[in-house]
C-alpha positions, 0 to 999 in steps of 0.5 A, spaced: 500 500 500 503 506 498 501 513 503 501 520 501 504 524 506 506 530 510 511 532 514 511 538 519 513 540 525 512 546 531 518 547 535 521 541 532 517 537 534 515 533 528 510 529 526 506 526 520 500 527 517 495 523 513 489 522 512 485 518 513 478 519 512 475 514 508 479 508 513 482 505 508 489 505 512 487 502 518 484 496 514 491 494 512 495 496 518 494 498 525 495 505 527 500 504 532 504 499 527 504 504 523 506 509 527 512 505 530 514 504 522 513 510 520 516 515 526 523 510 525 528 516 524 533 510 520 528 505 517 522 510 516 520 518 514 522 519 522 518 524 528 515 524 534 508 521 532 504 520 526 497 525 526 490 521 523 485 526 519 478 523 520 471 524 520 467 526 526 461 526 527 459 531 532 465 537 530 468 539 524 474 534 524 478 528 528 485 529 530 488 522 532 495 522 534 500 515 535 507 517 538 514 513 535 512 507 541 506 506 538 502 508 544 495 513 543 496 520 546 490 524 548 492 530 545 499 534 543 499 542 542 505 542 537 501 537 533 494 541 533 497 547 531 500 543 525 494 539 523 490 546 524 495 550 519 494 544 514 487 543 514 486 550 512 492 551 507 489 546 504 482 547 504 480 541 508 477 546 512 475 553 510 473 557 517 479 560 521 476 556 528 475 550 527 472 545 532 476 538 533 474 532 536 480 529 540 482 523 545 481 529 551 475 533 549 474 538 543 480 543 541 478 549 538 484 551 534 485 558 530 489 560 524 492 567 523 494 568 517 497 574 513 495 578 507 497 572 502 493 567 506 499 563 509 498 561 515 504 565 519 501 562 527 496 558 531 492 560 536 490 553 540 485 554 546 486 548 550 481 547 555 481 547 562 487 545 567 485 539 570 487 539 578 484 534 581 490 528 582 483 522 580 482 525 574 490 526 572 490 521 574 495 521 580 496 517 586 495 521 592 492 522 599 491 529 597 486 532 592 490 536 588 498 535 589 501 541 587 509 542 589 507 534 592 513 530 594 516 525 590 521 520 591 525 517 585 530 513 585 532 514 592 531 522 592 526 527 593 523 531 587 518 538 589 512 536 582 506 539 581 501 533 577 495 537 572 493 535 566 492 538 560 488 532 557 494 528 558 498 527 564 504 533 566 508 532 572 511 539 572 518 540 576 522 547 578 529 547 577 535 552 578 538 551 572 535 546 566 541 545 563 544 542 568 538 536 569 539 529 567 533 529 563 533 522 560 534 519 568 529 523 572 524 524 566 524 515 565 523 515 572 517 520 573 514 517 567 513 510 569 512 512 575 509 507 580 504 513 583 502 515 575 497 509 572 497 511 565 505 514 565 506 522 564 509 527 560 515 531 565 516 538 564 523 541 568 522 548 569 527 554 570 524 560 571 527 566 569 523 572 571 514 573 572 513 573 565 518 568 561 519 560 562 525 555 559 522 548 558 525 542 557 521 536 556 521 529 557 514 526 553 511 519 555 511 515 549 517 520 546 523 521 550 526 528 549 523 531 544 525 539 542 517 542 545 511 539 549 505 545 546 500 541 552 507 541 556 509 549 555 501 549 558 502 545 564 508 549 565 504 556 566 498 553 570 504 550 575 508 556 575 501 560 576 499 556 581 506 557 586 506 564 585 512 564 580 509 567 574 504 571 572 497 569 567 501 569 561 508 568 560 512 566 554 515 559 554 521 558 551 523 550 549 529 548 545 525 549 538 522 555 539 518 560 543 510 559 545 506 564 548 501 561 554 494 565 556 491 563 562 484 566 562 482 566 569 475 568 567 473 562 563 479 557 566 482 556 559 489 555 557 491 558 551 497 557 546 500 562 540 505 559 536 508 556 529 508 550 525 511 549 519 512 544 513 517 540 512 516 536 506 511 531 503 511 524 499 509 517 498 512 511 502 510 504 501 507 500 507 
């Protein structure tokens, strides 16, 4: 069977994309077999995941998103903004906001778009924050855990959990650089207390307006920018005091711009995502 693809990315986390609408690819081969063949960055195309254009019933459109490993994720922010830039720049979808069914709810991303027509960012309002350590899920005693203390590997880590329709355990550091991030991330994401496994975002916060990120992605590993992570990050951030309701979050690929509305509870997130190339592959 062969595949027309594309390949995007946002931040440098890169996907990608194929449409699925008319379910002939999962007739053939399984998503998470097809993520798993196609993400290999030696014997595929290469990415972080792969993102499924399907049909929805009750919204405008259906984002499913496989990570390299195979595993389903809930939602990814880097990757909604380039399925939103997609669908628009090729007339899938002709309204500027558009409502998309996910694994974690409905996502209402918005194309901003120049005086050719191009999309030049994304504006994704991400929901609400979700706080209470059951609905994350996060095993605790307390109802919310934030700033809780969580043992790894014979040490004592200070985390906030949350999730952002997938689950984050958000870390503050003094200085990110120095972070064994695969070590302490592996450890975190499977750890014991996290029954569904968690994204890990280290955080060093550099003033009341501006974050620098490093993530480690369940399913992923390290990956360049975490969109639901930046989120998190904030919602964290806010919470302890640290930052105020917006701030910029600066990730090794790049900035993104997050909004905390408090009068609604949503989370929103401004950034790009662009091409990186297209074609056909054999499966």
């Amino acid at each position: 069977m062969e595949l027309e693809f594309v390949k995007m990315e946002g931040l440098g986390n890169d996907f990608i994309l194929i449409d699925d609408r008319n379910n002939h690819i999962e007739q053939y081969m399984s998503y998470p077999e097809l993520s798993k063949k196609l993400c290999s960055r030696h014997f595929g195309i290469g990415a972080d995941g792969i993102i499924l254009i399907l049909d929805a019933l009750d919204h405008d459109i259906k984002f499913r998103i496989y990570n390299s490993d195979g595993s389903q994720a809930q939602m990814c922010g880097n990757g909604m903004r380039c399925f939103a830039k997609y669908l628009y720049e090729n007339k899938i979808m002709k309204p500027k906001k558009i409502r998309v069914d996910t694994k974690a709810g409905t996502v209402i991303p918005e194309v901003i778009v120049n005086e050719r027509g191009q999309v030049c960012s994304v504006r994704v309002d991400m929901g609400e924050p979700v706080l209470f350590c059951k609905d994350i899920p996060f095993e605790s005693p307390n109802e919310k855990a934030i700033e809780e203390r969580l043992t790894v590997g014979g040490k004592v880590y200070q985390m906030t959990a949350l999730s952002m329709g997938n689950p984050h355990a958000v870390l503050f550091v003094d200085d990110v650089e120095a972070i064994d991030i695969e070590t302490i991330g592996r450890s975190i994401e499977t750890h014991e207390r996290f029954p569904e496994k968690t994204n890990v975002e280290f955080i060093e916060v550099l003033n009341n307006r501006e974050l620098k990120m490093k993530v480690w992605e369940r399913g992923a590993g390290i990956t360049l920018a975490c969109g639901t992570g930046a989120c998190a990050a904030l919602v964290a951030a806010n919470l302890t005091g640290r930052v105020q309701d917006n701030a910029v979050v600066h990730l090794d690929g790049g900035d993104l711009d997050i909004h905390w509305d408090k009068e609604t509870n949503h989370v929103f997130k401004t950034g790009p995502a662009n091409l990186v190339f297209e074609g056909r592959i054999r499966i």
